[in-house]
C-alpha positions, -999 to +999 in steps of 0.1 A: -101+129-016-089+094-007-065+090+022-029+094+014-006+062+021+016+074+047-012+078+072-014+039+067+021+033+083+007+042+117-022+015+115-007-010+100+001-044+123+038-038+134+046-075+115+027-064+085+048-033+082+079-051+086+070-073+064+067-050+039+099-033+045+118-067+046+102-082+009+111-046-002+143-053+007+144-088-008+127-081-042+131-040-050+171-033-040+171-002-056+142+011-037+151-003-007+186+020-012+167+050-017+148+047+014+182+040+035+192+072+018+163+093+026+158+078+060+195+077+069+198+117+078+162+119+091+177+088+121+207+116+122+225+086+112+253+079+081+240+053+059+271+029+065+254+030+104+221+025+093+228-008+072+246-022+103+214-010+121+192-049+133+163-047+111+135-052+132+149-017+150+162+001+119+125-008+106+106+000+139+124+040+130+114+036+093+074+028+101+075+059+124+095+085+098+072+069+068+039+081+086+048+119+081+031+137+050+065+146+035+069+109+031+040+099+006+057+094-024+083+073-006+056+054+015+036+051-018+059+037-040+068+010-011+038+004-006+030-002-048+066-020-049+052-046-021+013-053-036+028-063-069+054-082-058+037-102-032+000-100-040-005-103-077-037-129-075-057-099-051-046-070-083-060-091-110-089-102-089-099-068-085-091-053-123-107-084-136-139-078-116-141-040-127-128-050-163-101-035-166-074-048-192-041-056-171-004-069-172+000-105-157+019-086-127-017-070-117-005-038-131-029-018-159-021+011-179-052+026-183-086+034-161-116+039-171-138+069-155-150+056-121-172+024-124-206+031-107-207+017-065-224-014-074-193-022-094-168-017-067-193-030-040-195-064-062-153-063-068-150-055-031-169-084-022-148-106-046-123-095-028-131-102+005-144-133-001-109-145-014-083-123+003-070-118+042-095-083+048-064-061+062-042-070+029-076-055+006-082-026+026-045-019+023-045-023-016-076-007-022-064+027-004-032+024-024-049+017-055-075+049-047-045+070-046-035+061-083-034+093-100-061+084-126-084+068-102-091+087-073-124+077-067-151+091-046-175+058-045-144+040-034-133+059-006-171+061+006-168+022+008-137+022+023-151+044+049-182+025+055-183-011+048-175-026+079-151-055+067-125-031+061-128-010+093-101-028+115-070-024+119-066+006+089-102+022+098-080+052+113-064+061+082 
């Protein structure tokens, strides 16, 4: 079973992760609101505080509280929110090499059964040949924790091939 996406908070680059948190902010309000409502009582904090809360510390507090297991489907969706908004040519690189039909926004509908390893070894290279290798390791995990794809070749590769062991190796 692939690794779930909150034990990727605790790897990631402290600027990646803010990063993340700060073009949620910017591009998925409503999200961003949700998670100042699940994380405000978990800081032991009123929302109101929170918001007034710099950033860079309120998100510093986030990172930690979003690597717990309860917080998957929060750290997921985040995580989704922030590869769609902000990395669109990397999700329709890698449909396109595995040929699967897709929205323009690098989002598809459908998956097919998983490809066989020289597939995702060939759209892994792609890949890595085009993107930063931190940014595809990150969207490969999420996209492994899709509930129709799931798939066992592509955790193996994530696990082995050693462009995409640093930083998210210990995830």
């Amino acid at each position: 079973m692939p690794s779930p996406t909150h034990t990727l908070w605790r790897v990631l680059p402290a600027p990646l992760a803010n990063d993340i948190l700060l073009a949620t902010q910017k591009t998925n309000k409503k999200l961003y609101r949700t998670a100042l409502e699940v994380m405000a009582p978990r800081m032991g904090v009123r929302v109101p505080i929170l918001i007034e809360m710099p950033k860079a510390k309120r998100h510093a507090v986030w990172i930690e509280i979003l690597a717990r297991p309860e917080m998957e489907i929060l750290s997921f969706n985040i995580l989704s929110s922030w590869l769609i908004e902000t990395q669109r040519p990397m999700l329709c690189a890698w449909l396109d090499s595995l040929g699967i039909e897709h929205a323009e926004n690098g989002c598809a509908d459908n998956f097919p059964p998983q490809p066989d390893t020289a597939a995702l070894k060939k759209g892994v290279d792609i890949l890595l040949s085009q993107f930063d290798p931190t940014i595809v390791n990150l969207y490969l995990r999420c996209f492994n924790q899709i509930d129709e794809t799931h798939w066992p070749a592509l955790d193996d590769i994530l696990q082995s091939d050693s462009r995409l062991q640093a930083p998210l190796a210990a995830a």
